[in-house]
N, C-alpha and C positions, 0 to 999 in steps of 0.2 A: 122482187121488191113489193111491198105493202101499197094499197093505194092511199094515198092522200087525201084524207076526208076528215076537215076540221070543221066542219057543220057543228057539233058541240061545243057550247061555247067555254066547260071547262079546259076541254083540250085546247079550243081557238087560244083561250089563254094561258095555257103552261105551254104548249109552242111558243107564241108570241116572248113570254117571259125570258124563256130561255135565248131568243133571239136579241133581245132588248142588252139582257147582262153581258153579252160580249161587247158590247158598247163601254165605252169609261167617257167622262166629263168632256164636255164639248174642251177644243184645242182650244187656249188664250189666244184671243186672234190680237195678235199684234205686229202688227207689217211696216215695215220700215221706208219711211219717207225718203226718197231720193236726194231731197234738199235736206237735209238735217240725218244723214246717216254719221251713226255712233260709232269713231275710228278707234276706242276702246275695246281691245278684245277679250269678250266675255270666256268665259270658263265653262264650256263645250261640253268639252269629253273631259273627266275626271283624271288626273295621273297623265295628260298628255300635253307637252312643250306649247308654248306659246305657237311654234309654226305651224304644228297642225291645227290649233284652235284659231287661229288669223285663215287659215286656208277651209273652213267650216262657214265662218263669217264673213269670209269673202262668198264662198257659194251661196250665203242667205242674202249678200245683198245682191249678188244676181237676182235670184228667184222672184227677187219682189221687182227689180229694174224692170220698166217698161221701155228702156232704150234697146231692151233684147229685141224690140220690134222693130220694121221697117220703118214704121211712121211713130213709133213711142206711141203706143195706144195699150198695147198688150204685153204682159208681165207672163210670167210662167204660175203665179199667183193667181191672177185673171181667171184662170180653169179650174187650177188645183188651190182651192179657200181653204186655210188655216183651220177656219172657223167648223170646218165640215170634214174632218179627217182628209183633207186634203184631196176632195173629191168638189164638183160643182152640183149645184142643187136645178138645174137646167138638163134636159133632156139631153140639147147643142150646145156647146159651146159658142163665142160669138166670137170671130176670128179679124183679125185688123182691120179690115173689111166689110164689117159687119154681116160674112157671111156666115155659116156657119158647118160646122166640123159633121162629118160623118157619121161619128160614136160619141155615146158619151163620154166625159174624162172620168177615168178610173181613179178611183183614192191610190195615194201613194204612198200606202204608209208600211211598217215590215215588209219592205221588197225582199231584204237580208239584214244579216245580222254583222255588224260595225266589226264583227272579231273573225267572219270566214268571208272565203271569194265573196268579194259581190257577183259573179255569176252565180245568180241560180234560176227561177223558176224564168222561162220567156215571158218577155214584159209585153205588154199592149194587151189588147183583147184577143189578138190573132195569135198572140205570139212572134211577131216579127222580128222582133230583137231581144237577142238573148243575154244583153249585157247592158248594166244601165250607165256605164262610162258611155258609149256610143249613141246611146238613145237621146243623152241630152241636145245634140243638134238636131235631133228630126222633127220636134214640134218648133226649133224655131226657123227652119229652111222649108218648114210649110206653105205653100202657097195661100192655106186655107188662114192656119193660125197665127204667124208673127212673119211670113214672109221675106226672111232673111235669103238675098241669091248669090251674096258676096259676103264670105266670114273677111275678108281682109277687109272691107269697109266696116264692120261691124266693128271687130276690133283697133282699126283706129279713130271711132265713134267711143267704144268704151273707155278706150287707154286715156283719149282727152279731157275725159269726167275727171275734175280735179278730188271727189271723193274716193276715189279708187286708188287714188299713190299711195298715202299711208297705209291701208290694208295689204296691196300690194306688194308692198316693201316689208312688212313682217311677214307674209306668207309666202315669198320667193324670193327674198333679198334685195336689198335697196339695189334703186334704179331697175327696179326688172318691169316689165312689160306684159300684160296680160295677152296670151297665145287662147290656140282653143283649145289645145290639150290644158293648157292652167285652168279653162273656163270648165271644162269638164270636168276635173279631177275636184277641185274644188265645191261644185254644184252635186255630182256626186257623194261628196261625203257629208254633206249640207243634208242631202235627201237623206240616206242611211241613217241619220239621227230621229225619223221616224219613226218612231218605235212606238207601239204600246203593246203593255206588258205587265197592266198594271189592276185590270178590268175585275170584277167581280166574277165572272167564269175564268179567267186566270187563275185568279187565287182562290177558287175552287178546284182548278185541275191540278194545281202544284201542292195543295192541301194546307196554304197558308190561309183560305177563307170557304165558306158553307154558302150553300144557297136553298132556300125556303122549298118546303113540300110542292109548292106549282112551280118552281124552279129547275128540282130535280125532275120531275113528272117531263116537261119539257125539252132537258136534256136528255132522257130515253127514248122520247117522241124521236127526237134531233139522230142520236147515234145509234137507233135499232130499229124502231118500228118501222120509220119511213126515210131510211138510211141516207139522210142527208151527207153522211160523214163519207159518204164514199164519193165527194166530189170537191167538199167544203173540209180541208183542212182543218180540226179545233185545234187542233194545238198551241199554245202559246206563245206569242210571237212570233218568230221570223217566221215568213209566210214562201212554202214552197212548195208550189203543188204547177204539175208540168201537164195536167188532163186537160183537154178539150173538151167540151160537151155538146151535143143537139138534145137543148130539153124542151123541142116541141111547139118554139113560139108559134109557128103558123106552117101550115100542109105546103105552103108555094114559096119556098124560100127565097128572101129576097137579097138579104146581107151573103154573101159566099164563106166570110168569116176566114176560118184558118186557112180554107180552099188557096184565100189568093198570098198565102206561103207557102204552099206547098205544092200546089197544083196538082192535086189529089181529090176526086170526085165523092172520097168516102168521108174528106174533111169538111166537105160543105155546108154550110149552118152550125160548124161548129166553134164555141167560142171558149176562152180561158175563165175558171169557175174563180169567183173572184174571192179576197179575205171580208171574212163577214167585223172582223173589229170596226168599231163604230158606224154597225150595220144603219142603228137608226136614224145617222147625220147623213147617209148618202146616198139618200134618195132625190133624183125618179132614179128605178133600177131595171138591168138590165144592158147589153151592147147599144141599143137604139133608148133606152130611157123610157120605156110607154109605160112603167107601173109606178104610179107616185107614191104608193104606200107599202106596207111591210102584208099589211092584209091583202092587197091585189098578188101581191107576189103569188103567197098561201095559198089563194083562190085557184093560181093557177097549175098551180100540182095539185088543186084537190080537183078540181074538174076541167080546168082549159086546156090540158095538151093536144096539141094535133099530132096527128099522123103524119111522119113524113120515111122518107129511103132513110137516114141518117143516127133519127129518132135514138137515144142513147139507151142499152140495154135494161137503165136500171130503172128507167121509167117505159120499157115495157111487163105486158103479162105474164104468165107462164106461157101462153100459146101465141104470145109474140104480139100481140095487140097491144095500141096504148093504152097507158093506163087512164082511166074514166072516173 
Protein backbone atom coordinates (compact mmCIF):
# COMPACT_ATOMS: atom_id res chain seq x y z
CA UNK A 1 0.00 0.00 0.00
CA UNK A 2 0.92 3.77 -1.08
CA UNK A 3 1.91 6.08 1.66
CA UNK A 4 -0.35 8.75 2.69
CA UNK A 5 0.92 12.08 1.95
CA UNK A 6 -1.67 14.65 1.26
CA UNK A 7 0.87 17.56 1.99
CA UNK A 8 -0.50 18.98 -1.68
CA UNK A 9 -3.21 20.82 -1.18
CA UNK A 10 -4.69 19.79 -4.63
CA UNK A 11 -4.69 16.35 -3.61
CA UNK A 12 -5.58 17.53 0.28
CA UNK A 13 -8.62 18.57 -1.63
CA UNK A 14 -9.83 15.99 -4.22
CA UNK A 15 -9.39 13.46 -1.10
CA UNK A 16 -11.21 15.60 1.20
CA UNK A 17 -13.93 16.13 -1.68
CA UNK A 18 -14.46 12.77 -2.23
CA UNK A 19 -14.89 12.05 1.47
CA UNK A 20 -17.27 15.11 1.92
CA UNK A 21 -19.95 13.64 -1.25
CA UNK A 22 -20.55 10.47 0.63
CA UNK A 23 -22.22 12.67 3.03
CA UNK A 24 -26.06 13.54 1.83
CA UNK A 25 -28.06 16.62 3.71
CA UNK A 26 -28.00 16.74 7.34
CA UNK A 27 -31.08 14.14 8.97
CA UNK A 28 -34.34 16.55 9.72
CA UNK A 29 -34.01 16.42 13.18
CA UNK A 30 -37.36 16.03 14.51
CA UNK A 31 -37.72 14.04 17.75
CA UNK A 32 -40.68 13.34 19.35
CA UNK A 33 -42.07 14.78 22.61
CA UNK A 34 -43.05 12.37 25.13
CA UNK A 35 -46.09 14.64 26.17
CA UNK A 36 -47.64 15.17 22.68
CA UNK A 37 -46.64 11.87 20.85
CA UNK A 38 -48.66 11.57 17.52
CA UNK A 39 -50.91 8.29 17.86
CA UNK A 40 -51.48 8.74 13.99
CA UNK A 41 -49.61 6.20 12.14
CA UNK A 42 -47.62 7.65 9.51
CA UNK A 43 -46.75 5.73 6.23
CA UNK A 44 -43.15 4.10 7.01
CA UNK A 45 -42.38 1.63 4.68
CA UNK A 46 -44.36 2.00 1.28
CA UNK A 47 -46.87 -1.08 0.28
CA UNK A 48 -46.75 -2.31 3.99
CA UNK A 49 -50.16 -2.81 6.49
CA UNK A 50 -50.91 -0.50 9.00
CA UNK A 51 -49.25 -3.14 11.68
CA UNK A 52 -45.99 -3.16 10.57
CA UNK A 53 -45.98 0.72 10.10
CA UNK A 54 -47.68 1.15 14.04
CA UNK A 55 -44.74 -1.34 15.06
CA UNK A 56 -41.91 1.15 13.25
CA UNK A 57 -43.50 4.10 15.08
CA UNK A 58 -43.83 2.43 18.04
CA UNK A 59 -39.96 1.68 17.79
CA UNK A 60 -39.41 5.61 17.15
CA UNK A 61 -41.20 6.64 20.04
CA UNK A 62 -38.97 4.24 22.04
CA UNK A 63 -35.85 5.70 20.60
CA UNK A 64 -36.61 9.26 21.63
CA UNK A 65 -38.48 8.03 25.31
CA UNK A 66 -36.19 9.07 28.00
CA UNK A 67 -38.21 6.69 30.34
CA UNK A 68 -35.88 3.96 28.70
CA UNK A 69 -33.68 5.20 31.55
CA UNK A 70 -33.41 4.46 35.06
CA UNK A 71 -33.94 7.90 36.24
CA UNK A 72 -35.76 9.29 32.63
CA UNK A 73 -32.65 11.35 31.78
CA UNK A 74 -31.47 9.40 28.87
CA UNK A 75 -33.26 8.57 25.48
CA UNK A 76 -31.48 6.26 23.01
CA UNK A 77 -31.60 9.71 21.00
CA UNK A 78 -29.39 11.14 23.85
CA UNK A 79 -26.10 9.44 21.82
CA UNK A 80 -27.35 8.43 18.65
CA UNK A 81 -28.73 12.55 17.25
CA UNK A 82 -30.93 12.56 14.24
CA UNK A 83 -29.29 15.59 13.48
CA UNK A 84 -25.80 14.00 12.93
CA UNK A 85 -26.46 10.65 11.06
CA UNK A 86 -27.29 9.20 14.03
CA UNK A 87 -23.93 9.44 15.68
CA UNK A 88 -22.96 12.12 18.67
CA UNK A 89 -20.64 14.96 18.10
CA UNK A 90 -18.85 14.30 21.83
CA UNK A 91 -15.89 12.17 22.00
CA UNK A 92 -18.15 10.25 25.46
CA UNK A 93 -21.11 10.03 25.64
CA UNK A 94 -22.87 11.26 28.99
CA UNK A 95 -24.57 8.44 30.55
CA UNK A 96 -27.68 8.82 33.39
CA UNK A 97 -25.17 9.56 35.52
CA UNK A 98 -23.36 11.92 34.02
CA UNK A 99 -20.74 9.66 33.62
CA UNK A 100 -19.40 8.84 30.70
CA UNK A 101 -19.20 5.72 28.12
CA UNK A 102 -16.00 4.02 27.07
CA UNK A 103 -16.32 4.68 23.10
CA UNK A 104 -17.68 6.82 21.08
CA UNK A 105 -21.37 6.26 19.77
CA UNK A 106 -21.17 5.01 16.47
CA UNK A 107 -23.68 6.42 13.60
CA UNK A 108 -26.33 3.96 13.10
CA UNK A 109 -27.26 4.20 10.05
CA UNK A 110 -27.31 1.13 6.99
CA UNK A 111 -26.67 -1.39 9.66
CA UNK A 112 -28.90 -3.60 6.84
CA UNK A 113 -30.95 -3.49 4.36
CA UNK A 114 -35.07 -3.53 5.49
CA UNK A 115 -35.47 -6.62 2.64
CA UNK A 116 -32.45 -9.17 3.96
CA UNK A 117 -31.53 -10.82 7.60
CA UNK A 118 -30.88 -8.15 9.77
CA UNK A 119 -27.90 -10.24 10.70
CA UNK A 120 -25.05 -8.86 9.11
CA UNK A 121 -21.85 -7.14 9.77
CA UNK A 122 -21.02 -7.26 14.07
CA UNK A 123 -22.31 -4.26 15.50
CA UNK A 124 -20.38 -2.12 18.23
CA UNK A 125 -16.83 -1.14 17.60
CA UNK A 126 -15.62 -4.59 18.91
CA UNK A 127 -18.04 -6.31 17.27
CA UNK A 128 -19.66 -7.93 20.23
CA UNK A 129 -22.97 -8.44 18.95
CA UNK A 130 -23.86 -9.75 15.98
CA UNK A 131 -27.37 -9.11 15.73
CA UNK A 132 -29.19 -5.80 16.22
CA UNK A 133 -32.57 -7.43 17.70
CA UNK A 134 -30.33 -8.37 20.70
CA UNK A 135 -28.18 -5.46 20.93
CA UNK A 136 -31.08 -3.18 21.59
CA UNK A 137 -31.07 -3.88 25.50
CA UNK A 138 -27.32 -3.72 26.02
CA UNK A 139 -27.16 0.18 25.99
CA UNK A 140 -30.04 0.37 28.05
CA UNK A 141 -28.97 -2.41 31.00
CA UNK A 142 -25.70 -0.28 30.91
CA UNK A 143 -24.55 0.71 34.14
CA UNK A 144 -22.86 3.43 32.30
CA UNK A 145 -25.57 4.60 29.81
CA UNK A 146 -29.52 4.30 30.93
CA UNK A 147 -28.97 1.76 33.79
CA UNK A 148 -31.81 -0.51 33.36
CA UNK A 149 -31.17 -3.77 36.23
CA UNK A 150 -34.89 -4.87 35.93
CA UNK A 151 -36.65 -5.20 32.30
CA UNK A 152 -39.72 -6.22 34.36
CA UNK A 153 -39.89 -2.81 36.21
CA UNK A 154 -39.12 -1.09 33.01
CA UNK A 155 -41.71 -2.52 31.25
CA UNK A 156 -44.41 -1.96 33.74
CA UNK A 157 -43.00 1.76 33.72
CA UNK A 158 -43.64 1.77 30.00
CA UNK A 159 -46.88 -0.25 29.71
CA UNK A 160 -48.38 2.62 32.39
CA UNK A 161 -47.35 5.58 29.80
CA UNK A 162 -50.93 6.17 28.68
CA UNK A 163 -49.26 7.14 25.13
CA UNK A 164 -48.33 3.93 24.44
CA UNK A 165 -51.93 2.06 24.33
CA UNK A 166 -53.03 3.28 21.10
CA UNK A 167 -49.76 2.55 19.40
CA UNK A 168 -49.62 -0.53 21.10
CA UNK A 169 -52.96 -1.61 20.13
CA UNK A 170 -52.36 -1.22 16.28
CA UNK A 171 -49.05 -2.72 16.42
CA UNK A 172 -49.85 -6.08 18.50
CA UNK A 173 -53.56 -5.95 18.91
CA UNK A 174 -55.89 -4.35 21.31
CA UNK A 175 -55.24 -4.68 24.87
CA UNK A 176 -51.81 -6.20 24.27
CA UNK A 177 -48.82 -5.20 26.51
CA UNK A 178 -45.48 -4.18 25.61
CA UNK A 179 -42.87 -7.32 26.44
CA UNK A 180 -39.05 -6.85 25.40
CA UNK A 181 -39.10 -8.96 22.69
CA UNK A 182 -42.27 -6.24 21.26
CA UNK A 183 -39.70 -3.47 22.54
CA UNK A 184 -37.10 -5.03 20.42
CA UNK A 185 -38.62 -6.05 17.36
CA UNK A 186 -40.12 -2.86 17.00
CA UNK A 187 -36.90 -0.46 17.85
CA UNK A 188 -35.27 -2.72 15.42
CA UNK A 189 -37.22 -2.09 12.42
CA UNK A 190 -37.44 1.65 13.57
CA UNK A 191 -33.55 1.60 13.30
CA UNK A 192 -33.39 -0.42 9.89
CA UNK A 193 -35.30 2.46 8.33
CA UNK A 194 -31.91 4.22 8.31
CA UNK A 195 -30.89 4.24 5.28
CA UNK A 196 -29.04 6.52 3.05
CA UNK A 197 -28.83 5.92 -0.29
CA UNK A 198 -29.28 8.83 -1.77
CA UNK A 199 -25.90 10.79 -1.58
CA UNK A 200 -23.93 12.22 -4.48
CA UNK A 201 -21.20 9.19 -4.52
CA UNK A 202 -24.24 7.09 -4.59
CA UNK A 203 -25.51 8.33 -7.57
CA UNK A 204 -22.35 8.26 -8.87
CA UNK A 205 -21.56 4.63 -8.29
CA UNK A 206 -25.09 3.49 -9.65
CA UNK A 207 -24.63 5.96 -12.58
CA UNK A 208 -27.64 7.90 -11.91
CA UNK A 209 -25.37 11.06 -11.05
CA UNK A 210 -21.41 12.57 -12.05
CA UNK A 211 -19.06 14.12 -9.71
CA UNK A 212 -16.70 16.99 -10.67
CA UNK A 213 -12.84 16.44 -11.91
CA UNK A 214 -11.47 17.02 -8.07
CA UNK A 215 -14.21 14.63 -7.24
CA UNK A 216 -13.30 11.95 -9.42
CA UNK A 217 -9.39 12.66 -8.66
CA UNK A 218 -10.53 11.84 -5.05
CA UNK A 219 -12.28 8.83 -5.63
CA UNK A 220 -9.02 7.16 -7.18
CA UNK A 221 -7.08 8.74 -4.22
CA UNK A 222 -9.89 6.84 -2.10
CA UNK A 223 -10.09 3.26 -4.07
CA UNK A 224 -6.37 2.86 -5.61
CA UNK A 225 -3.67 5.03 -4.70
CA UNK A 226 -4.11 4.78 -0.96
CA UNK A 227 -6.53 1.84 -0.97
CA UNK A 228 -8.83 2.99 1.49
CA UNK A 229 -11.38 0.61 -0.02
CA UNK A 230 -9.86 -2.14 1.45
CA UNK A 231 -11.35 -1.41 4.87
CA UNK A 232 -14.08 1.32 4.13
CA UNK A 233 -16.89 -0.39 2.16
CA UNK A 234 -18.10 2.21 -0.86
CA UNK A 235 -20.77 0.63 -1.70
CA UNK A 236 -24.00 2.02 -1.47
CA UNK A 237 -26.03 1.42 1.22
CA UNK A 238 -26.49 -1.38 3.29
CA UNK A 239 -23.29 -1.28 5.10
CA UNK A 240 -21.41 -4.75 5.55
CA UNK A 241 -18.15 -5.03 6.21
CA UNK A 242 -17.05 -7.88 9.07
CA UNK A 243 -12.92 -6.43 9.21
CA UNK A 244 -11.36 -5.34 12.16
CA UNK A 245 -8.40 -3.06 11.98
CA UNK A 246 -5.14 -1.95 14.00
CA UNK A 247 -4.50 1.41 12.07
CA UNK A 248 -1.80 2.44 14.28
CA UNK A 249 -3.46 4.92 16.82
CA UNK A 250 -0.59 4.71 19.29
CA UNK A 251 2.72 2.01 19.86
CA UNK A 252 1.16 1.19 23.66
CA UNK A 253 -2.17 0.03 23.26
CA UNK A 254 -4.50 1.14 25.53
CA UNK A 255 -8.21 0.18 24.26
CA UNK A 256 -7.96 -3.94 23.77
CA UNK A 257 -10.74 -3.40 21.23
CA UNK A 258 -11.97 -6.81 19.59
CA UNK A 259 -9.43 -8.57 22.13
CA UNK A 260 -12.05 -8.42 24.84
CA UNK A 261 -14.52 -10.62 22.21
CA UNK A 262 -12.47 -12.79 21.44
CA UNK A 263 -9.70 -13.14 23.70
CA UNK A 264 -7.21 -13.46 21.05
CA UNK A 265 -3.86 -11.50 21.42
CA UNK A 266 -3.71 -10.89 17.51
CA UNK A 267 -7.13 -8.93 17.98
CA UNK A 268 -5.81 -6.35 20.20
CA UNK A 269 -6.19 -2.81 19.09
CA UNK A 270 -8.31 -3.90 16.65
CA UNK A 271 -11.55 -2.08 15.96
CA UNK A 272 -14.66 -2.35 13.40
CA UNK A 273 -13.92 0.03 10.23
CA UNK A 274 -16.75 2.06 10.39
CA UNK A 275 -19.55 3.35 7.15
CA UNK A 276 -18.11 6.72 5.97
CA UNK A 277 -22.10 8.03 4.80
CA UNK A 278 -22.48 11.21 6.33
CA UNK A 279 -18.72 11.15 7.13
CA UNK A 280 -18.87 14.82 7.77
CA UNK A 281 -21.71 15.00 10.52
CA UNK A 282 -19.95 12.46 12.74
CA UNK A 283 -17.14 13.73 13.98
CA UNK A 284 -14.80 13.58 16.62
CA UNK A 285 -13.68 10.22 14.82
CA UNK A 286 -12.43 7.44 15.77
CA UNK A 287 -13.34 4.27 18.79
CA UNK A 288 -12.03 6.87 21.71
CA UNK A 289 -13.10 10.24 19.55
CA UNK A 290 -9.50 12.14 19.64
CA UNK A 291 -9.78 13.57 15.84
CA UNK A 292 -12.34 16.36 15.53
CA UNK A 293 -11.88 16.94 12.03
CA UNK A 294 -11.97 15.01 8.63
CA UNK A 295 -8.12 16.75 8.04
CA UNK A 296 -6.80 15.26 11.54
CA UNK A 297 -7.99 11.96 10.47
CA UNK A 298 -5.85 12.46 6.83
CA UNK A 299 -2.98 13.69 8.78
CA UNK A 300 -2.95 10.71 10.38
CA UNK A 301 -2.42 8.19 7.56
CA UNK A 302 -0.19 10.60 6.05
CA UNK A 303 2.20 10.72 8.94
CA UNK A 304 0.98 9.58 12.54
CA UNK A 305 0.93 5.97 12.48
CA UNK A 306 2.68 4.06 15.12
CA UNK A 307 4.12 1.03 15.23
CA UNK A 308 2.73 -1.49 17.16
CA UNK A 309 2.49 -6.09 17.12
CA UNK A 310 -0.97 -5.65 15.44
CA UNK A 311 -0.46 -2.77 13.08
CA UNK A 312 -2.76 -3.92 10.00
CA UNK A 313 -0.84 -5.00 6.84
CA UNK A 314 -2.15 -2.39 4.55
CA UNK A 315 -0.69 0.25 6.49
CA UNK A 316 2.53 -1.31 6.60
CA UNK A 317 5.77 -1.22 3.91
CA UNK A 318 6.89 -3.59 1.69
CA UNK A 319 9.68 -4.42 4.39
CA UNK A 320 7.09 -4.59 7.07
CA UNK A 321 7.67 -1.10 8.61
CA UNK A 322 4.90 1.52 9.25
CA UNK A 323 3.98 3.49 6.93
CA UNK A 324 5.59 7.22 7.39
Amino acid sequence: MKRLSLRHPMLLAAFTGIVFIISCNKFKNTPISSAEVDTNIPQYFAGADETFNAQIHLGRVLFYDKNLSVNNSISCASCHKQALAFADNTAFSTGFENRLTKRNSMAIQNITSPMISIEGSPLFWDGREPDLNSLIAKPIANHIEMGITDFDQLLKKLNSLSYYRPILDKAYGTGSTLSLEGMSTAMTQFILMFQTLHSRFDEAQVGSGSLNALEVRGRLLFNTTYNCVSCHNPMPGMYQSSGFHNIGLESSIQDKGRMDVTGNSSDEGLFRAPDLHNVALTAPYMHDGRFNSLDEVLNHYSHGIQENKNLSHVLRNDDGSALK
